[in-house]
C-alpha positions in Angstrom: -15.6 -0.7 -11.3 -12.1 -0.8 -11.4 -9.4 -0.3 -8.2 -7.2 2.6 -8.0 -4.5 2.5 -5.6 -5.4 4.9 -3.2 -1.2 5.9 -2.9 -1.0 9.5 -3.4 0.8 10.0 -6.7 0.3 6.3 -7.9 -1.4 5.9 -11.0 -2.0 1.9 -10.5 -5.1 0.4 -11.6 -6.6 -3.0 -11.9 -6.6 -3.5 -15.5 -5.6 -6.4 -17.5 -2.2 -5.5 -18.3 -1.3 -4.5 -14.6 -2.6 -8.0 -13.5 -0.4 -9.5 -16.1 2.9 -7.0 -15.1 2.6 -8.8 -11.6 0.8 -6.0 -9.9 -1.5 -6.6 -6.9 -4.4 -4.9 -5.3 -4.7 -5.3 -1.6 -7.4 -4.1 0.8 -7.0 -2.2 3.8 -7.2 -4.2 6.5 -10.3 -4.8 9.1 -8.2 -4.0 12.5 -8.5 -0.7 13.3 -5.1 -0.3 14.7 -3.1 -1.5 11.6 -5.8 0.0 9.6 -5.2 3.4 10.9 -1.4 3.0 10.8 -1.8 2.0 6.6 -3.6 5.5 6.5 -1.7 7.3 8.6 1.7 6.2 6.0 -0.1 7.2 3.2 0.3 10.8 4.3 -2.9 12.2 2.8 -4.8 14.8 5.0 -8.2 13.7 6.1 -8.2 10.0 3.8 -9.9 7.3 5.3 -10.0 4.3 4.0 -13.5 3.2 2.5 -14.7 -1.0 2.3 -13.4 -0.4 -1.4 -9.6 1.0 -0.7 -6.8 -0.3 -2.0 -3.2 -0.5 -2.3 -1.2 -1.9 -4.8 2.2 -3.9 -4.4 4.6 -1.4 -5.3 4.1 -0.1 -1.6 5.4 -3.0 -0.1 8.4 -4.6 0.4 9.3 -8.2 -1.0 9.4 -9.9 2.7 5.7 -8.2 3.1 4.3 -10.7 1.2 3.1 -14.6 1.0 3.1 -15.8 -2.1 3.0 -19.7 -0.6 -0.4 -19.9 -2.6 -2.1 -19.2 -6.0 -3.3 -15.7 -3.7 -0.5 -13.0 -3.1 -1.2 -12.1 0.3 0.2 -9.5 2.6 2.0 -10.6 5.7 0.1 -10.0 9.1 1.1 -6.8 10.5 2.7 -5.7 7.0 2.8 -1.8 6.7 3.0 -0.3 3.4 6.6 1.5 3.4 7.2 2.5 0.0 6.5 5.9 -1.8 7.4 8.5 -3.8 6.1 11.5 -1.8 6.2 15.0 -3.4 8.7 17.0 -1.1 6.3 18.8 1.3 5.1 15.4 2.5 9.0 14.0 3.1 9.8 13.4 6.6 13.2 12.8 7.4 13.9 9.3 9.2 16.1 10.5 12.1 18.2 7.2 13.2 15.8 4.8 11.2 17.7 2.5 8.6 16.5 1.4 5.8 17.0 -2.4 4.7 
């Protein structure tokens, strides 16, 4: 069965040609706390993230990655950041800055 990226809007799926574009599927994680915090930035009402969830690697930024291996891993703590949200889901970030 193949992985969809359970972004809302993203159309990411493990295929072949993904794999060989350099993107990555990454499962939610196993603490609750950060697990609940990856849900909670996806921004979609009532989603919890089943054993099979994933996202892929266009939610992440570069530095929230280790690519020290053959395995591209995500940082501990890493927080997916990066979306393109339809506007009713926008939230303005008051006095945040983005890097």
């Amino acid at each position: 069965m193949p992985q969809l990226c359970a972004a809302w809007g993203c159309t990411n799926r493990s295929t072949i040609e993904n794999r060989s574009r350099g993107i990555t599927f990454h499962r939610f994680p196993k603490n609750k706390e950060l697990r609940r915090q990856w849900e909670v930035a996806l921004r979609r009402e009532g989603f919890s993230a089943s054993e099979s969830s994933v996202l892929c690697n266009e939610h992440f930024k570069p530095e929230d990655f280790d690519r020290t291996g053959q395995i591209v891993r995500i940082r501990d703590g890493a927080k997916p950041s990066i979306f393109s949200f339809p506007p009713h889901l926008q939230r303005e970030n008051r006095g945040l800055k983005e890097s």
